[in-house]
Every structure is written in C-alpha cells, then in structure tokens.
N, C-alpha and C positions, 0 to 999 in steps of 0.2 A: 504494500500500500504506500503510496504517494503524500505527504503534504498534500498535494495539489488536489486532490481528491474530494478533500473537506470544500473546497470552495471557497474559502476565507475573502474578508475585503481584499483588495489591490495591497493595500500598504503593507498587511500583515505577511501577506506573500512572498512582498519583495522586501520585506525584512527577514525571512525564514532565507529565501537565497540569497541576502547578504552573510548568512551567518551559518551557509550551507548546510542549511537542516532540509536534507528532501526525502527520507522514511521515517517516520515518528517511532516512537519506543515501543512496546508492547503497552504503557503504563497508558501513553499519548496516544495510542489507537483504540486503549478501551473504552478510556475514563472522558477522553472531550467529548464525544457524542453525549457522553450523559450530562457532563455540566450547561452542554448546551441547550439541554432540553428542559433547564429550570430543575429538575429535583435536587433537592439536597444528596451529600454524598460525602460517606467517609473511603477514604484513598489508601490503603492500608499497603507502603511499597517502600522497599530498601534506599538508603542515600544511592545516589547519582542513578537513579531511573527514570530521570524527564519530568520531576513531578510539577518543575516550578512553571515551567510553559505547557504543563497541562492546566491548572486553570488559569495562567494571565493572559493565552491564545485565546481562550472564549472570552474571558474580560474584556478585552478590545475589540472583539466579534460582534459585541452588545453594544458597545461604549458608545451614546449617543454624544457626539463631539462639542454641540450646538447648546447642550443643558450644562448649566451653570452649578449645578450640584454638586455634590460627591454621588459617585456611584457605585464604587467599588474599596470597601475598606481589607487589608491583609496586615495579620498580625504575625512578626516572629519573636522566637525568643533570644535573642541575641541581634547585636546590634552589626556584627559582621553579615549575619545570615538577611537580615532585614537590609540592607547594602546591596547585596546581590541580587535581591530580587527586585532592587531601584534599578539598577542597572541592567539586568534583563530588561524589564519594561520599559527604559529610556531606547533599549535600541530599535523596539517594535515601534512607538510610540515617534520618536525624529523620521520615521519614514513617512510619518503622515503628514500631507500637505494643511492640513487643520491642526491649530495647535491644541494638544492635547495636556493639561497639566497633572503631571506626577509630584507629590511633595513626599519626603524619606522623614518623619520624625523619629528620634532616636533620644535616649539620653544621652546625656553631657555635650548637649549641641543647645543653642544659645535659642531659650523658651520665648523671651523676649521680642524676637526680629519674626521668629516664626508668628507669635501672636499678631503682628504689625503686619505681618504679608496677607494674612487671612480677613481682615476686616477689609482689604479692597477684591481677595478673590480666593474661593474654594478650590481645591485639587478637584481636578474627574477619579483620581485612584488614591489613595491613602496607602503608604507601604510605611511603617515603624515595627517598633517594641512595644508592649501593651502599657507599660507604665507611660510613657512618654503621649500617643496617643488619647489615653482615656484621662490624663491631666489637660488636654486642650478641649476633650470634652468636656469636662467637667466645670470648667472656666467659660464653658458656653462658645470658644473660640472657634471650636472645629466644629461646624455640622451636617452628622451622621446621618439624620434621620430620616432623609429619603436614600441612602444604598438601597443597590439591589442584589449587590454578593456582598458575603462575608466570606472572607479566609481563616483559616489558621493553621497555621504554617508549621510544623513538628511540633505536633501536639505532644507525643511523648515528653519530647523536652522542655516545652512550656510546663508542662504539669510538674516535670522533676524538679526546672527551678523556681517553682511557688509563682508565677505568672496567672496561672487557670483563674484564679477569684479576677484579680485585675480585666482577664477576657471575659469572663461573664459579664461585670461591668458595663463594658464596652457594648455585648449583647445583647443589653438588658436597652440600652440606648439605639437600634435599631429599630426599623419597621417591623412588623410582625410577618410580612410577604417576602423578608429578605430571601436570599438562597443562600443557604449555608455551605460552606466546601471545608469539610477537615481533612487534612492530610499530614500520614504521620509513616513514621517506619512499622514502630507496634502500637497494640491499641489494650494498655493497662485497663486493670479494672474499674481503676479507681476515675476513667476519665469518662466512664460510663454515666456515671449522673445529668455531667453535663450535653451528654449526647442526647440524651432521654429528653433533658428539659428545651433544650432549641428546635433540633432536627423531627423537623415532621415527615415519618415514613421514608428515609432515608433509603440510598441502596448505599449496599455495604460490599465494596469490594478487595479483596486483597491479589493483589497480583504476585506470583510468587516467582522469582528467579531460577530458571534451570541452577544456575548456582552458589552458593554461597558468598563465596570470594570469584572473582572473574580468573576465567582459564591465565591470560597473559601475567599472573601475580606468581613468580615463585615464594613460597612462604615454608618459611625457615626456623629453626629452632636449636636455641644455643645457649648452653649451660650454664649457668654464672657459678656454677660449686667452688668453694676456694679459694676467688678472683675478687681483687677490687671493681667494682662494679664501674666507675667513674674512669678508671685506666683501661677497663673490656672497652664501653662504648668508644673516647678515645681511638683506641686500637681498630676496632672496626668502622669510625668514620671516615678514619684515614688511610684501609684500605680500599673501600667503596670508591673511593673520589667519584662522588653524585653530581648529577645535574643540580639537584634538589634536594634535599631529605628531611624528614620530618622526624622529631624525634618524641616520643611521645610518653606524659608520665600522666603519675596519679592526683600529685600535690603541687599547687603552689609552693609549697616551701624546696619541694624536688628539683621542680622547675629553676628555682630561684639558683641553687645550690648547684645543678649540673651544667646551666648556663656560663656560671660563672668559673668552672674549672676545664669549660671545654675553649671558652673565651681566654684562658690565661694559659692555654697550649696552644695559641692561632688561630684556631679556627674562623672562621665567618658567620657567627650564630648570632639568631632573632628569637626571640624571646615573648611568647602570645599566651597570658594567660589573664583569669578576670579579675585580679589586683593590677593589674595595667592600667591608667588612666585612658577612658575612652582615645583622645587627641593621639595620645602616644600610640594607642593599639595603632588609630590609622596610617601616622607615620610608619611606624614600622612594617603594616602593610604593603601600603608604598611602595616603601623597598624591597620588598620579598620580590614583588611584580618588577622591579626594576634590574629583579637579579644581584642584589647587593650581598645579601648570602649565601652559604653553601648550606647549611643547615638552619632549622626552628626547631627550639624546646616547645614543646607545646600541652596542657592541659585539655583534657578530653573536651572542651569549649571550642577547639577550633578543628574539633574531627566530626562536629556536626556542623552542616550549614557553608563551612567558607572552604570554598573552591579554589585550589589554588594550583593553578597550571603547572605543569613540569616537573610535579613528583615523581622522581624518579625511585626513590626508596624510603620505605618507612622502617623506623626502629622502635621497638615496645621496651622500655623501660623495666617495663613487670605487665603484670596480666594487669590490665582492666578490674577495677573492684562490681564495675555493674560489664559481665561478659557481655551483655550488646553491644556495647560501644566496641569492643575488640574486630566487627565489621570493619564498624564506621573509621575505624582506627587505619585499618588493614587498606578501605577504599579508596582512600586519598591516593596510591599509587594504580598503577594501572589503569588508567581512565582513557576513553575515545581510543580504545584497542592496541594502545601502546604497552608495553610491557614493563614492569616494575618489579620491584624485590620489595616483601615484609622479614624483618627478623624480631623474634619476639624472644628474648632474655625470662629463662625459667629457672628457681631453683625444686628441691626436689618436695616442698611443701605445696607445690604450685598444680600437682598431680592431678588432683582432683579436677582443677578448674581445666586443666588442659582435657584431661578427660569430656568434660562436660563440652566444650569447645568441638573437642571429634564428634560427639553426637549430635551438634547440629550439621553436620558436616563436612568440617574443615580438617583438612589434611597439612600436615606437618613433614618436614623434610629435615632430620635432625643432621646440622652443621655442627663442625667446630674452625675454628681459625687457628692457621697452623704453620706457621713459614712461612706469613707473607698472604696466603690465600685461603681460601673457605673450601673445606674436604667434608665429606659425606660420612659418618660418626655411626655408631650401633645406636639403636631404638632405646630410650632413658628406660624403657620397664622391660630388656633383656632378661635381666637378673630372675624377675617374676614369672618371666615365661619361660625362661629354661628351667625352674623350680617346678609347673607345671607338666616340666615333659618327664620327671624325673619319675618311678614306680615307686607305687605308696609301701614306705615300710613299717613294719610295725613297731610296736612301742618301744621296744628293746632298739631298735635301729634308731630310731629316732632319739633317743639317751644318748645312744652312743654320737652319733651325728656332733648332738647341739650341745655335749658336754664340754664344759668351758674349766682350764685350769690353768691357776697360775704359772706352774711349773709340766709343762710337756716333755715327759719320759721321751728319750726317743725311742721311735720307729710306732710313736702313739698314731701318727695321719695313717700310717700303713695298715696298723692294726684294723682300725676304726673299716680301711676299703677290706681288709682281709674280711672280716665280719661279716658286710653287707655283701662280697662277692658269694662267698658259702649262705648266706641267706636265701639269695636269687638261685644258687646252683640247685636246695633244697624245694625251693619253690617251683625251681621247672623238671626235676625228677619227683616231684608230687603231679605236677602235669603230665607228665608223661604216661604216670601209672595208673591214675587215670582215664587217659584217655585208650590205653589198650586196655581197661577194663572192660569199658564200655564198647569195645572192638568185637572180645570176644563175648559181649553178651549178644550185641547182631547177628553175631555167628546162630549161634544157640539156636534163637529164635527162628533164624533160617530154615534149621532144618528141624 
C-alpha cells in the first residue's frame, strides 16, 4: 500500500514526499483509516512504529485552515518528546500555502510572551506537556473548548510520571464530541479509569511487531564479574569508535558520576537526564544533532520519545529497573533498517531479569572483550546446564560430591570419581540383568 492511496490534501502529500514516506507502517495503514473516521481509539504499539504521523496525518486531513480556533490539542510527557512532535507537524504544516499555526508549550519556556501571543491569536494545533498546557488553560489564556481531537501521547509514560490527573484536567476542559486518540506502547491497569471515563466505545487496537528488537540490532551480553564497571565501559567505548552511542543508566546520580569519569578520559560525552535545566537539555540537544559528540549518558527519559538520528550503538549500564524500557532502550539503534549494536552489562544477580527478558523474546549473544576486540564467550548458565546433563546420584554420591574440607587428603578428587565411577558401573550391571531377565521371560511365554 501506497501513501498515495489515502488520498490526503495536496500539501500533506507533498510533505510525505519531501520526507520520503511512500508505504506507511503496518501501525499507519491500520490505525489512520480509523482516526479518520471520528471514533475514539487506543493505539496500543512499540517506540519507532509511525505512531506520531498516525494521528497528526488525519489532524491536518481535518484541519479547517480558515477557523480561528484551536482544533487539535496533543499532550506528551516530556518536553523532548513534545519537540518532536512540533517538528513533525511544522514540516507537514510549511507545505501548506494557508498558514496554518502550531504553538509547542512546554515548561521552562517563558509563560509570559506565550500569554501575550494568545490574546491577539489561537494555534489551529496545541503540541506541549500537560503541566504547561493546562496552566494557560487555566489562566483562561489558551482556548480549548471547541477541539475536535484530543491526543495523548505515551500514555504509559505520562501515567509513570504523575502527569494523568494534570491530563484529565485538561479533559475535563474539552467538548464533550471531542475525538479522543491514546496512544501508548502498553496499556497499564491502572490507566484504565481514565479510559473508561472519556473514551466512548473506543476500538482498541494493539499492533504487534513480528519482532521484539529489529533483525538489523546485534544484541550482546557482557559480564561485569570482577571489573571496574567505569574502566569496562571506558574500554568498550573506545573500542566501538561509534558514529553515535548512547549510553544508558538507571540514576541521575549514575548519570552524573559516569559522565564525569568518561569526560576526564576524553571522550566527547552529552549528558540528558531530568535534573538538567530545561535550556541546557536543549542546548545540549543541539549539539548531539550537530554531531559535537561521540557519546550521551543518558537516563531512561531520553529512551522514550527523542529521536535521535545516527545511533549507531547503545550501551546498558545495568538492566532497566522497569524491563520495558530495556526495548525502548535497545531501539534507539537500529532505526530506518540501518544496523546497530546493543551491549547490555550483566552481573550474575541480574539472572533473573535476563531470564525474564528471553521470555519476551529477546535473544542475547554473550561477548567478552578481549585483545582489543569482542569474541563470542560460553552461555552465563553453562554451569547449570551441564549440572542438568549430569545422572542423578544418590544420596551417598551426592555427600560425597558436595563434601567440603578444610584439609584435602590427597588422591580425595580421585576417590570421590572412583566412587561415582563403581556407582554407575553397579547401576548399568543392575541394567543389564534386568533387562535379560525380562528376555528370557518373552522367551517363556513364547512357547
């Protein structure tokens, strides 16, 4: 299926072939038809599936140019991710010969000038943060009340970081014929309430990825046991020599701390986490896009939402404390069918969560670094599976086995096999006899 297909206005068209989109996603061929048709609709679909021009396509599809309203409010929860979906819309939006106004409210942007631009004209689209947003409704500045879509934009994540009352809010300030559009990766229990109270008769779709992680991503696994953790990464950033690389932790204070000891070995590292002052996050944006680094420290805030071209590798610090994010983590490389490398730093308390990891599907390639380069290592639960192949012995053997002493007589290891070897010998001449027992009882019978 084609773009061209849908039929869209002129502008939107020749904004898709500026930007050389000409078959839609699987997400963008299910879900526009249905935004287009007025129902409400939760969007249930992994980072980087096309969610964001699945519904700001029919947003502009609708967008009466001529009305002076707002028509179209979208909420995210982050001021990066709320960025990006300005910019998506500014580029469909300059193709149009009618000027169309998009306004980006966000915090830590000057409340003042935006209050002063609104008293002589309304945006046609609203893109912010829900705080920032529902303070210029609130103030009577901004208004809402005739939209005809409402967004909201990873809902997952709006709900994790206490934003959902603030969207409600917002909600609650809406026509009652709005069209509702949530779109999220997963869809928590807990975000159920408010599905309940807006969305009238809703379809509910989830679109599921043939894969987890995209084929083009080698994803890799490599032992911190014994290792300074700060001199491993180190060592592996500077065999990588990346395009790009994202280096990804659990903490601010991690953040803070590995930034600063990879910055005082050379490297070229940017630093994005949410104790950064809005201004500064976007400067240092800026530069990421400028190419001014070779590496970002980064807290799981900028593995949801910001898009950031030319990741060539991502590094995990530790596993993810919420395993979802370990995707979203992973996805930042390998994007528009390029090929990319994840390495994820495990020690052996880490089992579990890897474990659970494999059962959504994800497959692991266990590395070590080793002379310069990264060589292919035995499986971390060897030990457990060659324990599994061993013949169960009995209780005597098993004393013998696991007895532990201070002082080892020699020729004790030998004894210990001499043991178990007459054990097994006893056990397959019990087989044996056995088995031509029951030889000569078929006989018998025979005749």
């Amino acid at each position: 299926m084609s773009f061209k297909d849908f039929n869209f206005k002129p502008y939107i068209q020749k904004s898709l072939d500026e930007m050389k989109f000409t078959e839609p996603t699987p997400v963008q061929q299910k879900l526009i038809p249905l935004v287009r048709s007025g129902r409400d609709l939760v969007g249930e679909s992994k980072t980087g599936s096309g969610k964001t021009h699945t519904f700001l396509i029919p947003i502009f599809e609708k967008l009466d140019e001529n009305d002076k309203d707002v028509q179209a409010v979208i909420t995210a929860p982050s001021r990066e991710l709320a960025r990006q979906i300005y910019q998506a819309a500014k580029q469909i939006a300059d193709q149009s010969e009618t000027g169309i106004r998009i306004a980006n409210y966000v915090g830590g942007t000057d409340k003042l000038r935006q209050t002063e631009k609104l008293k002589s004209s309304q945006p046609h689209i609203v893109i912010g943060t829900p705080g920032r947003i529902y303070d210029l409704v609130k103030f009577g500045s901004l208004n809402i009340h005739k939209a005809q879509i409402f967004v909201v934009d990873e809902a997952d994540m709006t709900l994790d970081m206490g934003f959902l009352d603030t969207v409600d809010k917002i909600a609650a300030s809406l026509p009652k014929q709005v069209q509702f559009l949530v779109f999220s990766a997963t869809i928590p229990q807990k975000l159920q309430p408010f599905l309940k109270k807006y969305l009238t008769n809703p379809v509910i779709e989830q679109i599921k990825s043939e894969t987890v992680i995209a084929d083009t991503i080698d994803n890799w696994l490599i032992s911190t046991k014994g290792r300074d953790k700060n001199a491993q990464i180190l060592e592996i950033a500077q065999v990588l020599q990346p395009y790009l690389a994202m280096i990804f932790v659990n903490t601010k204070e991690r953040a803070d701390d590995l930034h600063a000891y990879l910055t005082g070995n050379g490297l070229k590292v940017a630093k994005i986490h949410g104790g950064i002052p809005p201004r500064e996050r976007k400067r240092i944006m800026n530069q990421v896009k400028n190419l001014q680094f070779e590496y970002i420290v980064a807290t799981d805030l900028a593995a949801r939402g910001i898009d950031i071209e030319g990741v060539s590798h991502v590094i995990n610090d530790a596993i993810p404390q919420d395993l979802s994010f370990f995707v979203h983590r992973v996805g930042r490389t390998g994007r528009n069918s390029l090929s990319g490398t994840a390495i994820t730093l495990y020690q052996p308390s880490d089992d579990g969560d890897i474990r659970d990891l494999e059962k959504m599907g994800i497959r692991f390639s266990p590395k070590v670094l080793k002379d310069g380069e990264f060589q292919d290592t035995y499986e971390r639960d060897r030990r457990a599976n060659r324990e599994k192949s061993y013949q169960k012995l009995d209780t005597e053997m098993i004393g013998l086995v696991k007895k532990k002493k201070k002082k080892v007589k020699p020729g004790y290891k030998k004894k210990i096999q001499w043991k178990v070897d007459e054990k097994r010998k006893r056990e397959r001449r019990a087989e044996a006899r056995a088995k031509s027992r029951a030889n000569r009882k078929a006989k018998k019978q025979t005749f």
